[in-house]
C-alpha positions as CSV (number, residue, x, y, z in Angstrom):
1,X,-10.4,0.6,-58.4
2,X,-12.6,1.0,-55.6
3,X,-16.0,3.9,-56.2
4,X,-14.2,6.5,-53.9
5,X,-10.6,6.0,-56.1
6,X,-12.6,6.9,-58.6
7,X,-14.2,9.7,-57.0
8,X,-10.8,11.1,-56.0
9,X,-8.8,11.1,-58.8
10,X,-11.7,12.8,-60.7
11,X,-11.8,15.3,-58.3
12,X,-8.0,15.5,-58.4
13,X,-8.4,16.3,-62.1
14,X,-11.3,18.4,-61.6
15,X,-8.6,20.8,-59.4
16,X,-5.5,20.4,-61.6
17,X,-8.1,22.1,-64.5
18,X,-9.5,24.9,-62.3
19,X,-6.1,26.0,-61.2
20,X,-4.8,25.5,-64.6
21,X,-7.4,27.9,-65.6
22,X,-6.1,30.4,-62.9
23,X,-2.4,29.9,-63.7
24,X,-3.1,31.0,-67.3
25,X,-5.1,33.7,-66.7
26,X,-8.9,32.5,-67.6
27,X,-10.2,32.8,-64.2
28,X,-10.0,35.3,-61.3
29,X,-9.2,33.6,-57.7
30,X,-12.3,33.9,-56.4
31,X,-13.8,32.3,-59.5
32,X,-11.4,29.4,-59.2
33,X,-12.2,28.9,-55.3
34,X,-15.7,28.6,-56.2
35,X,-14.9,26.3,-58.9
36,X,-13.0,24.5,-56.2
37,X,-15.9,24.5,-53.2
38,X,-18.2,22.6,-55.8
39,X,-16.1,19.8,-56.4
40,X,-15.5,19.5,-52.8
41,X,-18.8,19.1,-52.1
42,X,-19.6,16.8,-55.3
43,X,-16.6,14.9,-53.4
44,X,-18.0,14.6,-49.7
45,X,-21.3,13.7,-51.6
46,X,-19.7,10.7,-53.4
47,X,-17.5,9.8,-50.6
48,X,-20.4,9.8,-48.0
49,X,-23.3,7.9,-49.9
């Protein structure tokens, strides 16, 4: 598995557990979409270095 795989699929997890968190109530939307904007940003960071 290639650096960026990896990168992916732990963003891909990183999502499925913020909107997890959302579907069960812990966390407003707005809270989630934050949630969200940081990991794709810790994602373009690890995809373009």
């Amino acid at each position: 598995m290639t650096d960026t795989d990896t990168s992916v699929e732990e963003f891909l997890d990183a999502i499925d557990a913020a909107f997890e968190e959302y579907d069960q109530g812990y966390a407003d939307a707005d809270a989630t979409l934050r949630v969200v904007r940081t990991h794709v940003e810790d994602l373009r960071d690890d995809v373009e270095s």
